[in-house]
C-alpha positions as CSV (number, residue, x, y, z in Angstrom):
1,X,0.0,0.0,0.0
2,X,1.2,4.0,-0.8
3,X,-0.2,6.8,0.9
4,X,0.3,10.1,0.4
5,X,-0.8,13.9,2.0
6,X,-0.9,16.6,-0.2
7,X,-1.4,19.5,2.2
8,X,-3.1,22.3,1.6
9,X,-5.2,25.5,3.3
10,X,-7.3,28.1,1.2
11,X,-5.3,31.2,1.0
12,X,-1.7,29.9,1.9
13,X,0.1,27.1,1.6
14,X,1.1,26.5,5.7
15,X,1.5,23.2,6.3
16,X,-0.6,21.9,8.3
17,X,1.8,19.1,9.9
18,X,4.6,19.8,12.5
19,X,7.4,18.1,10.4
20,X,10.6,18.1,11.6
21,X,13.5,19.0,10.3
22,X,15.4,15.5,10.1
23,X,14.1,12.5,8.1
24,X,14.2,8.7,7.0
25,X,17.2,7.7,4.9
26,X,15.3,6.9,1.1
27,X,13.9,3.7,1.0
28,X,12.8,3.6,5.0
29,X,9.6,5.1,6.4
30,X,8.8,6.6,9.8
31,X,7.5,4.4,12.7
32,X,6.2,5.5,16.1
33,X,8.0,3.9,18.7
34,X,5.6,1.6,20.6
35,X,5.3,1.1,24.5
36,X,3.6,-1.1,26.7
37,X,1.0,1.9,27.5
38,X,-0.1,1.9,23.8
39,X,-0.9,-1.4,23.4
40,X,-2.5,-1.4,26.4
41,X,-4.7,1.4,25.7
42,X,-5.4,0.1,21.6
43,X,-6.6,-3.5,23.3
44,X,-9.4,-1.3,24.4
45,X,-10.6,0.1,21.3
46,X,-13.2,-1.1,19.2
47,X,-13.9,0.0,15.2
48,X,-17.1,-1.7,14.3
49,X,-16.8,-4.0,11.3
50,X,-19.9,-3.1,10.1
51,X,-20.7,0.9,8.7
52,X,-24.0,0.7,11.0
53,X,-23.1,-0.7,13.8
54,X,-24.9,-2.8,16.0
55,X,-22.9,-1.2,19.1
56,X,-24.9,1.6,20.7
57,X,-21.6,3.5,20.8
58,X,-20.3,4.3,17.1
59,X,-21.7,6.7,15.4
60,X,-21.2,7.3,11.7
61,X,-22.0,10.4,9.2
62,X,-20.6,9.3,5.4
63,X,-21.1,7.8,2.0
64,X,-20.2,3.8,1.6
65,X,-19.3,3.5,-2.8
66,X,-19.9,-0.2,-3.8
67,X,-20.9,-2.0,-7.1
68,X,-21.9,-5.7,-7.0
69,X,-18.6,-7.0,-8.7
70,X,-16.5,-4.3,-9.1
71,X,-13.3,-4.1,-7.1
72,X,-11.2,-1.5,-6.2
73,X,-7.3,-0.2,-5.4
74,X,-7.6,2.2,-3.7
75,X,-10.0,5.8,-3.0
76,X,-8.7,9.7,-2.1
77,X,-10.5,12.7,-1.5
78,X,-9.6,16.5,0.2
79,X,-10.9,16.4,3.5
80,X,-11.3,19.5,5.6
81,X,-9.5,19.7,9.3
82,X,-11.5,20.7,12.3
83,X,-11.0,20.5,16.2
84,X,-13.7,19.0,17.7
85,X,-14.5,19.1,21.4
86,X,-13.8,15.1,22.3
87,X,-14.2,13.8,26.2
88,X,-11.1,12.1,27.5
89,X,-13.5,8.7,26.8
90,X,-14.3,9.7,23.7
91,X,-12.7,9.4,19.9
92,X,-13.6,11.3,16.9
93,X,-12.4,10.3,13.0
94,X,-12.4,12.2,9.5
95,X,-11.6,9.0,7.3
96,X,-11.1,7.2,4.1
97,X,-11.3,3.5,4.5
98,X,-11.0,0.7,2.6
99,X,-13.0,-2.2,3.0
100,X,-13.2,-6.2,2.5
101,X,-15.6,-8.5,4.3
102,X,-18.5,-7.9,7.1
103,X,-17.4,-9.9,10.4
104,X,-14.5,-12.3,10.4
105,X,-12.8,-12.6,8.6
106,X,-12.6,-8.9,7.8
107,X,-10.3,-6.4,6.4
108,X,-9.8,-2.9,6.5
109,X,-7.5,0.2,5.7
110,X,-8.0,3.7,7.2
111,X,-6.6,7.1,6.3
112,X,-7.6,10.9,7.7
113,X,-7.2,13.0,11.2
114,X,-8.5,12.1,14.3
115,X,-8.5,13.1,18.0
116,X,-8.0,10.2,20.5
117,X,-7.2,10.7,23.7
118,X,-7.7,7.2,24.6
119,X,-4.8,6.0,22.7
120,X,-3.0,9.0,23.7
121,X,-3.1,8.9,27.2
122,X,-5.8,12.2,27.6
123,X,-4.3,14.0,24.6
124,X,-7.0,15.4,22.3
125,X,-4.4,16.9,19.6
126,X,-5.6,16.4,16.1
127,X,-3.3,13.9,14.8
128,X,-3.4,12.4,11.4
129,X,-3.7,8.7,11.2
130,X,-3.2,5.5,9.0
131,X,-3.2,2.2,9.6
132,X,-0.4,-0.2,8.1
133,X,1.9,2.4,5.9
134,X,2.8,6.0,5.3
135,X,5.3,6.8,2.6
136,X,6.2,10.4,3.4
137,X,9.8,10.8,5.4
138,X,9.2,13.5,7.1
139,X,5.6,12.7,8.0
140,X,4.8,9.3,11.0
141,X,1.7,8.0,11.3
142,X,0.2,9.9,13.8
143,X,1.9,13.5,13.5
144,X,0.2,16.1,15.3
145,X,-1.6,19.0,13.1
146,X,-0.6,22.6,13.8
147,X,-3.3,24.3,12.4
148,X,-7.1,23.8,12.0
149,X,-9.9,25.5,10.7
150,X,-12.0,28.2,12.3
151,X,-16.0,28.3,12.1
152,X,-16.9,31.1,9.4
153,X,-13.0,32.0,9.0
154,X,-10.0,29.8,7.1
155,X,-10.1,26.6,5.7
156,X,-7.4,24.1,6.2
157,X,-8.0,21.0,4.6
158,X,-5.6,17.6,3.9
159,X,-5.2,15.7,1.1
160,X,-5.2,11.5,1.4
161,X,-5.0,8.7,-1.6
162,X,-4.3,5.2,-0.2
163,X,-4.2,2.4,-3.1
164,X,-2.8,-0.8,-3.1
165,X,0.3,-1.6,-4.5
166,X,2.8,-4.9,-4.4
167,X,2.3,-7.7,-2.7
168,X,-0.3,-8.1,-0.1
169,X,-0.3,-11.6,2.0
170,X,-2.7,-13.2,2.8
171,X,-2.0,-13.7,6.4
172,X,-3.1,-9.7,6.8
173,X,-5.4,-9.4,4.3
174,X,-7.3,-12.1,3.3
175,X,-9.8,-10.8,1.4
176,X,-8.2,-7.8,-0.3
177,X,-6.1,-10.7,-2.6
178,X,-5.5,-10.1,-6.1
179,X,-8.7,-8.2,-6.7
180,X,-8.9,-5.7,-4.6
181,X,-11.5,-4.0,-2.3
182,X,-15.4,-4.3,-1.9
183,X,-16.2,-0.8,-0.5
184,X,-15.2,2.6,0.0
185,X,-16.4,4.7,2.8
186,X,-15.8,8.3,3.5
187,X,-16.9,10.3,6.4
188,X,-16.9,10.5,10.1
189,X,-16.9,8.4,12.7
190,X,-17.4,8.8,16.3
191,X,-17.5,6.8,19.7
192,X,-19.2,7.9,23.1
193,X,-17.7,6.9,26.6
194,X,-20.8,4.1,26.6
195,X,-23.0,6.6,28.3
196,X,-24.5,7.9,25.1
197,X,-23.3,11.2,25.1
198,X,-21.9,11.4,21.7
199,X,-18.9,13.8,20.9
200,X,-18.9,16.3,18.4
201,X,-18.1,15.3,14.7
202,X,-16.3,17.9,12.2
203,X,-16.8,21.3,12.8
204,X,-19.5,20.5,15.9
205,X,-22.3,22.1,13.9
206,X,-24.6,20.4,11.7
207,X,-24.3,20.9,7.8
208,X,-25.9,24.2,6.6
209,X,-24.2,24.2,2.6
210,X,-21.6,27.1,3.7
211,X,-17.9,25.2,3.4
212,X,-16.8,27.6,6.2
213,X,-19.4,26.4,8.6
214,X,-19.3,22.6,7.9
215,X,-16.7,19.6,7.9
216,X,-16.7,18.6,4.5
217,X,-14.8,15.8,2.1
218,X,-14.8,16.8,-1.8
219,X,-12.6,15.3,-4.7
220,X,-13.8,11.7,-4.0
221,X,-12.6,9.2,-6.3
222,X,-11.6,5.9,-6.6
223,X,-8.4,3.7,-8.3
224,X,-10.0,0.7,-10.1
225,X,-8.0,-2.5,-11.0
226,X,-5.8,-0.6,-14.1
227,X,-5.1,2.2,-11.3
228,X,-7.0,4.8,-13.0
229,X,-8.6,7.3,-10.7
230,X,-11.9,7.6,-11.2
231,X,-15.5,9.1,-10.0
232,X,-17.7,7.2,-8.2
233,X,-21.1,7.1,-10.1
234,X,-24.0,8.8,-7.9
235,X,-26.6,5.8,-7.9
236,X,-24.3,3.7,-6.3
237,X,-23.4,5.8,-3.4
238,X,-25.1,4.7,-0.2
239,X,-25.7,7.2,2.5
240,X,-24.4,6.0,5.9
241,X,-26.4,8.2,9.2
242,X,-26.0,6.5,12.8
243,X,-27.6,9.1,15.1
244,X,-29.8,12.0,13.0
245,X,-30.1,13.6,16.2
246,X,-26.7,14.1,17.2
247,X,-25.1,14.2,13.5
248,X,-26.3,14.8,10.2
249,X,-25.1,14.2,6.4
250,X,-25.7,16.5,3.2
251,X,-24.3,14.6,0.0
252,X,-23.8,16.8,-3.1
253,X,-23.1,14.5,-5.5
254,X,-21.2,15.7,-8.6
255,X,-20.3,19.6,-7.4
256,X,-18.8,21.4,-10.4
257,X,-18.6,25.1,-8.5
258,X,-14.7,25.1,-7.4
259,X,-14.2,22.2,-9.2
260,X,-14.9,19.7,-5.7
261,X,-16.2,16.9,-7.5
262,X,-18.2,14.6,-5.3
263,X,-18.8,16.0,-2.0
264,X,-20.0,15.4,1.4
265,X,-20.7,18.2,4.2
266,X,-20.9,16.2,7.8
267,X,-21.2,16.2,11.1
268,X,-22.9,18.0,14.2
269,X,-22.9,19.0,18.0
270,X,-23.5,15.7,19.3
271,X,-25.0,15.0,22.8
272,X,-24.4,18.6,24.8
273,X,-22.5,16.7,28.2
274,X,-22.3,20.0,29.6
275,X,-26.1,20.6,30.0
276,X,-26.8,16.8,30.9
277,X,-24.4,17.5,33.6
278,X,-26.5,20.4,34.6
279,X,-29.9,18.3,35.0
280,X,-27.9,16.1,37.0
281,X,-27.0,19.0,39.5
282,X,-30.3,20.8,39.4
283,X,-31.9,17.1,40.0
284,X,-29.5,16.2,43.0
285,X,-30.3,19.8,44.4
286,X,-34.0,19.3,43.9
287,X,-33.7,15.9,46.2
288,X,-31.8,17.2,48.8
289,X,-33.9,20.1,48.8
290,X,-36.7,18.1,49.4
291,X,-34.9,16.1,51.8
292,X,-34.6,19.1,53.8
293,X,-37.9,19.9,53.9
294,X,-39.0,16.7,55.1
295,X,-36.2,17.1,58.3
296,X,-36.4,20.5,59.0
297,X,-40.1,21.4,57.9
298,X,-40.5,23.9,60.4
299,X,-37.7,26.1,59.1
300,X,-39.2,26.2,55.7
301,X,-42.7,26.5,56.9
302,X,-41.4,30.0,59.1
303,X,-42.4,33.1,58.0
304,X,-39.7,35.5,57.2
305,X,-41.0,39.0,58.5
């Protein structure tokens, strides 16, 4: 597999990673040194196998691109960079991923930002992500992002193509093979602490058609069996919506203004913690109010002159 970032912002061309200044020798990639913490903390994540998951905890806001014996290489798109407010139990994703098989066995590659603070110990940078390999030298796995976009200001935006190259064994991935890939899905995806209070996704607002306002993925294409990159074709795009009321999902299609191609706008405010929290308080108040009264009714009963 290659992958590659293009990175980009409207207006400037920042980059939007914090590179540093030394790099792989040609012909070696970056890897993250791994400790006992991580694995600890990956054991306890979960990414559902199936788009609509049957756990009451993953949430998903996207388009899934399949055609009943087609295969692909490999899919890209621009996908734009936000900072969503994420619990410390919590884990948001902006994603590509590539798909083979529905339970087990079952294979998958991902590629897009995230913020995780359960695999990074409390740390809710925005970090882009990949699973298996990244061919840039400068760039790991999970470098963190420097710069994200601002709600009805700049834009910054990454660009991700993953496709399959070489040799692939089957001990990894079984069902990817000679052929290829069944699906394509982009879009976001999001997991609650189990209470269902759902994060944010994208920009934290739900899509209202203004690109400044909403996350957003445009340029979505596809590499078929020849490597050609190629559009998806509208009737076969299936919309993918886990919770309407905490997320929501605008698909485009075809969008020829800017030249964004097929396009997706995403996301929402999820489940507001913060004012669940305050029922709680106002409801424990309320009982020990009433608690009170039933001890001391005397001194509630007293009129104050």
């Amino acid at each position: 597999m290659k992958s590659n970032w293009e990175l980009k912002r409207y207006k400037s061309e920042t980059s939007i990673f914090q590179t540093r200044s030394e790099k792989c020798p040609l012909g070696t990639v970056p890897i993250r040194r791994t400790r006992k913490e991580d694995l600890i903390r990956a054991k306890s994540l979960s990414l559902s196998t199936r788009l609509v998951s049957y756990s009451t905890h993953e949430y998903f806001a996207g388009v899934v691109y399949q055609n009943e014996g087609e295969k692909f290489h490999g899919a890209s798109a621009k996908i734009s960079i936000w900072t969503p407010n994420v619990n410390l139990d919590q884990y948001i994703l902006a994603e590509i991923s590539l798909r083979s098989g529905w339970d087990d066995p079952y294979n998958r590659i991902h590629v897009g930002w995230m913020v995780n603070p359960i695999l990074y110990d409390n740390d809710t940078t925005v970090r882009n992500f990949i699973y298996w390999t990244v061919m840039n030298p400068q760039i790991t796995p999970d470098e963190p992002v420097n710069i994200t976009s601002t709600y009805e200001g700049k834009v910054f935006r990454m660009q991700s193509h993953v496709y399959l190259i070489g040799y692939w064994p089957a001990e990894i991935f079984p069902l990817f093979g000679d052929t290829g890939i069944d699906r394509i899905y982009w879009g976001g995806h999001s997991m609650d602490n189990g209470d269902r209070h759902a994060p944010q996704m994208g920009s934290g607002h739900f899509p209202d058609g203004d690109y400044t306002h909403d996350a957003y993925i445009t340029h979505m294409q596809y590499n078929d069996v020849s490597g050609a990159l190629l559009d998806p074709r509208r009737k076969r795009m299936t919309k993918v919506l886990g919770c309407k009321k905490n997320y929501d999902l605008n698909y485009l299609g075809f969008v020829e203004e800017s030249d964004r191609r097929h396009t997706i706008q995403y996301g929402g405010p999820g489940e507001s913690v913060n004012l669940i929290v305050c029922c709680k308080v106002l409801i424990r108040i309320a009982l020990i109010s009433r608690i009170l009264f039933k001890v001391f009714p005397l001194f509630f009963n007293k009129k104050i002159p």
